[in-house]
N, C-alpha and C positions, 0 to 999 in steps of 0.2 A: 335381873330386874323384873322381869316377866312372873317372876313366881311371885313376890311383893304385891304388885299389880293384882294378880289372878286374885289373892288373899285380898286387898281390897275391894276387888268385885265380887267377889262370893260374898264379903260379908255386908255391902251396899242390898245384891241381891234377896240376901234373907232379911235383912232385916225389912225389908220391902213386902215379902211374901207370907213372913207372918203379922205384919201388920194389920192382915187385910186387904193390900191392896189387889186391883179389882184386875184378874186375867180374863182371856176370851178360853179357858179350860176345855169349854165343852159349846160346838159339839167334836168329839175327837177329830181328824183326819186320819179315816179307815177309806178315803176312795183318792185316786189319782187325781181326780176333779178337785177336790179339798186340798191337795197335799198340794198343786198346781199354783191356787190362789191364793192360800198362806206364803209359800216362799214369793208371790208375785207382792202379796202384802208388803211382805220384808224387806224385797229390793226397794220396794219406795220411800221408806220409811229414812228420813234421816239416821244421822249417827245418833240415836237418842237410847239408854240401856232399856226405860221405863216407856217406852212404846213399843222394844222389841220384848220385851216379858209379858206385855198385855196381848199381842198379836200371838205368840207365839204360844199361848195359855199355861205360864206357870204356874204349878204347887210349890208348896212346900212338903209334900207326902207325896209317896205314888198314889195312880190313878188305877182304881179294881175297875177293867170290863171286863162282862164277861168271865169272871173268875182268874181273871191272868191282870198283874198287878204292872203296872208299867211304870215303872222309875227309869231314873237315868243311868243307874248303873246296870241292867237289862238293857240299853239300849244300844243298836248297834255304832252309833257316832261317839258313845261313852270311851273315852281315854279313862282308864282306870287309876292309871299310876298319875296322871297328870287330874285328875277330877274336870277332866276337859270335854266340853263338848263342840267335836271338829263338825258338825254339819254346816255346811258354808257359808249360808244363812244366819247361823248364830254366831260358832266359833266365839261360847262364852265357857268361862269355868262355873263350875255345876259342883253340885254335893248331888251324892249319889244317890239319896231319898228324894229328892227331885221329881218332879216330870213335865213334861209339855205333851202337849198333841201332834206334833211331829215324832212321837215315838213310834222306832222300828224295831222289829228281831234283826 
């Protein structure tokens, strides 16, 4: 059931992301202090998908800083075979050209 699910959240999520609709992308969380208040964002935030994709600043493409391209499947919470991303906070399913600002090596 869960894999049903995931496929209708993935495809809610893009269609959302190339819409247009409007994330907090930038500025990255590159400091403990950033990464601290985003996930502080997130625990507040109700169960809502489209206020945790805007806090959490999704693409639809990776994000190039710095010459190092950061999608979700580069990321360390990226579940590969599940297109899942376990960071606790989110715990959404992802396509792997993705990215948010919570991205880690």
């Amino acid at each position: 059931m869960r894999e049903k699910n995931d496929k209708d959240t993935r495809e809610t999520i893009a269609t959302l992301l190339v819409s247009g609709f409007p994330t907090e992308a930038f500025p990255r969380a590159d400091s403990h202090a950033m990464i601290l208040d985003i996930v502080a964002r997130l625990h507040a935030l109700p169960d809502d998908l489209a206020q945790k994709l805007t806090v959490a600043g999704f693409t639809p493409e990776p994000v190039d800083i710095d010459g190092l391209s950061q999608s979700c499947e580069t990321c360390m919470y990226y579940l590969v075979h599940q297109r899942f991303c376990e960071l606790p906070e989110l715990l959404l399913p992802v396509e792997p050209e993705w990215s948010c600002r919570l991205w880690r090596i």
